[in-house]
C-alpha positions, 0 to 999 in steps of 0.5 A: 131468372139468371143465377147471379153468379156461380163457381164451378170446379174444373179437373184435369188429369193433372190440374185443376182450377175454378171458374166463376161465371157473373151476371152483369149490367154491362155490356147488355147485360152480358157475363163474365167468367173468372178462371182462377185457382189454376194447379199444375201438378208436379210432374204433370206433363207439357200442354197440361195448363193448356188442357185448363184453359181450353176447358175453362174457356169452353165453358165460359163460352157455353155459359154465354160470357163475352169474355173470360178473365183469368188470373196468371202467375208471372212465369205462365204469362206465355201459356196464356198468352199462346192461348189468345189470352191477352194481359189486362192488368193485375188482379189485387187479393185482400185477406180479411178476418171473417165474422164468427157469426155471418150474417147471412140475412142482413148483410145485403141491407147495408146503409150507410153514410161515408163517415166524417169525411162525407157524411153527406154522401149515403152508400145503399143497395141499388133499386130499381128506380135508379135506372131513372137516376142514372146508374148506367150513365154511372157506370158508362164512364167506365165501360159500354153499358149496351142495350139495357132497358129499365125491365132489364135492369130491374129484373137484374136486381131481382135475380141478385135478391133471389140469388143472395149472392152480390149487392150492389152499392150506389152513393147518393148525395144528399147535400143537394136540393135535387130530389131524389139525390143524385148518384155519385158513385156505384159498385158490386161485391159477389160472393161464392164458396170456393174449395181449399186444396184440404178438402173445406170451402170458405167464402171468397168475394170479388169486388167489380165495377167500381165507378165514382163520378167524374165530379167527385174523384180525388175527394177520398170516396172510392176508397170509402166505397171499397172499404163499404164493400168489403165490410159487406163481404165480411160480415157475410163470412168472406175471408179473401177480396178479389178484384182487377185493376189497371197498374196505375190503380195499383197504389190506390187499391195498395193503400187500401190493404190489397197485394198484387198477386197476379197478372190480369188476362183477358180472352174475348169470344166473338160475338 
């Protein structure tokens, strides 16, 4: 059984940072790790962020990902880069208010419709029988899916049940006389407690692999597939969103409360 998705805490002498490591449906069901967190302590001398990311990425490819993606600051981007790193876009955080009493249960049984604007259109935890339905052509638009078969996909979502850790929405429109509905719309939030520089943990989330289908952008339902996903996250407790974008999807994610925090940069192992 794959873990879903889990943090880790890398420690130099003189930095420190984070590494979480997903399981994903793309890619052949392929892993990606997230390098963040990354402090260079004062003083700490040259090749010090170096020693961070070389540790970071021997363990992303120890852990079997195809690519690590890290989050820089604008005056490291040459660090990075020297690494083989190489700029992806930009990573978008969104402080929210956390629930006072999480619901650590319940939180993954979301449904829902998208409110007046759509209320035709029903968000709903993944299942195994839309693999049928075309979840992976949903998310072909926006990257390679690979080789994934229906056990595949179906063994995916029991790990992610087990795990307790993400939810993945898909959007079905019911305003059709196709049965069952088509799907229009898919995304992930995975959640993991991080470490605060004052010695607590609290319960950051990242949103990843956002897709609305083809016929139905511009209508105002990406954003409302966020917004679903992120009270999701709060209602599990999570006081922070992550997630990278292109810079043209700036504006949109901005609308949306988001900050551009960082540059978004990515490393590829061979395969």
């Amino acid at each position: 059984q794959r873990t879903m998705a889990e943090l880790s805490v890398l420690h130099g002498t003189h930095c420190s940072g984070t590494l979480l490591v997903e399981a994903k449906l793309i890619h052949s069901c392929g892993r990606v790790a997230h390098l963040e967190d990354v402090d260079v302590h004062a003083n700490a001398p040259d090749g010090s962020l170096k020693d961070i990311l070389t540790d970071g990425m021997a363990r992303a490819r120890a852990a079997g990902c195809y690519k690590i993606i890290a989050s820089c600051p604008i005056n490291a981007l040459a660090a990075y880069e020297a690494q083989g790193f190489i700029d992806k876009g930009c990573q978008m955080r969104r402080t929210i208010e956390p629930t006072t009493t999480p619901d650590i249960a319940g939180w993954r049984t979301l449904r829902a419709s998208l409110g007046e604007e759509h209320p035709y259109i029903v968000a709903r935890p993944v299942a195994a029988g839309d693999f049928a339905r075309g979840a992976l052509a949903l998310l072909a638009q926006l990257t390679v899916v690979g080789d994934v078969s229906a056990e595949d996909f179906a063994a995916h979502i029991a790990s992610m049940d087990a795990a307790g850790t993400g939810l993945t929405l898909v959007l079905e429109a019911t305003n059709t006389d196709t049965q069952p509905p088509p799907l229009v719309g898919i995304g992930t939030v995975l959640l993991a407690r991080a470490p605060t520089s004052d010695g607590m943990t609290v319960v950051r989330a990242h949103i990843e692999d956002i897709v609305i289908d083809q016929s139905m952008r511009g209508r105002g339902v990406g954003a409302q597939l966020i917004n679903c996903l992120v009270g999701a996250a709060r209602s599990a407790g999570a006081s922070l969103v992550l997630l990278e974008c292109s810079r043209v999807n700036v504006p949109f994610y901005a609308k949306l409360g988001f900050e551009q925090t960082h540059t978004s940069m990515a490393y590829y192992f061979d395969p």
